[in-house]
C-alpha positions in Angstrom: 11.3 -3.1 18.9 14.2 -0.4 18.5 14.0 2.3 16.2 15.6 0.3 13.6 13.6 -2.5 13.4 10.2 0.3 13.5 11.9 1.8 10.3 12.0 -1.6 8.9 8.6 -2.5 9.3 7.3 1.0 8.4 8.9 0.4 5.0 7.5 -3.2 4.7 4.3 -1.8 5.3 4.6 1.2 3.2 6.4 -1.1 0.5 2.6 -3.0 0.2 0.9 0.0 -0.4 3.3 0.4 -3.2 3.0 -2.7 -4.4 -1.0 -2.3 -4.8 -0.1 0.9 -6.6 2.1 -1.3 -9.0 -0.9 -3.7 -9.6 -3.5 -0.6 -10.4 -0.8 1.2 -12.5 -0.6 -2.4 -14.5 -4.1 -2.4 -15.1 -4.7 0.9 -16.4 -2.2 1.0 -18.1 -2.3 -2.6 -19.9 -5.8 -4.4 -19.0 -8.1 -1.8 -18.1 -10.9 -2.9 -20.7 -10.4 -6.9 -19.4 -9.9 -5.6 -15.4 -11.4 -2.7 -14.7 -13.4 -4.3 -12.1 -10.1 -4.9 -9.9 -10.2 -1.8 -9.4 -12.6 -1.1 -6.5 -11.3 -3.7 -4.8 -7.5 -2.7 -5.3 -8.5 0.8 -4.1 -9.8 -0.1 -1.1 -6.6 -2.2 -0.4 -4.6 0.9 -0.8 -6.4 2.6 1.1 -6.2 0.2 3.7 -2.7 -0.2 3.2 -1.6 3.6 3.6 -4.1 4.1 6.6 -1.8 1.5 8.2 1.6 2.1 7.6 0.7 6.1 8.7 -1.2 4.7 12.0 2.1 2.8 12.3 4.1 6.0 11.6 2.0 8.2 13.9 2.0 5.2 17.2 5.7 5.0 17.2 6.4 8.8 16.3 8.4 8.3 13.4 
C-alpha cells in the first residue's frame, strides 16, 4: 500500500470507531431507559475499534 491508500484505510478504520460513538451518543441521548444494556457491548466495540485504527497508525508510522 502507498501512503495514500494507508491514509485511507486509517480513516475507514477510525471512521468505525466514530460511527460506534454515533450509536452510544443515540442512545443516551434518546433510548437510554429502553437500551441501556447496548451499552457494554458498544463500549467494548469502541474500544476495540480505536485500539485498532492506533495499532494501524503506529505499524505504518503515520
Amino acid at each position: 500500500m502507498d501512503e495514500k491508500e494507508l491514509k485511507k484505510e486509517l480513516a475507514r478504520l477510525k471512521r468505525m470507531a466514530v460511527e460506534i460513538a454515533g450509536e452510544i451518543h443515540d442512545i443516551v441521548e434518546d433510548t437510554l431507559w429502553v437500551k441501556y444494556n447496548e451499552l457494554p457491548i458498544l463500549s467494548a466495540k469502541i474500544v476495540d475499534a480505536i485500539k485498532e485504527a492506533e495499532a494501524f497508525k503506529e505499524h505504518h508510522k503515520l
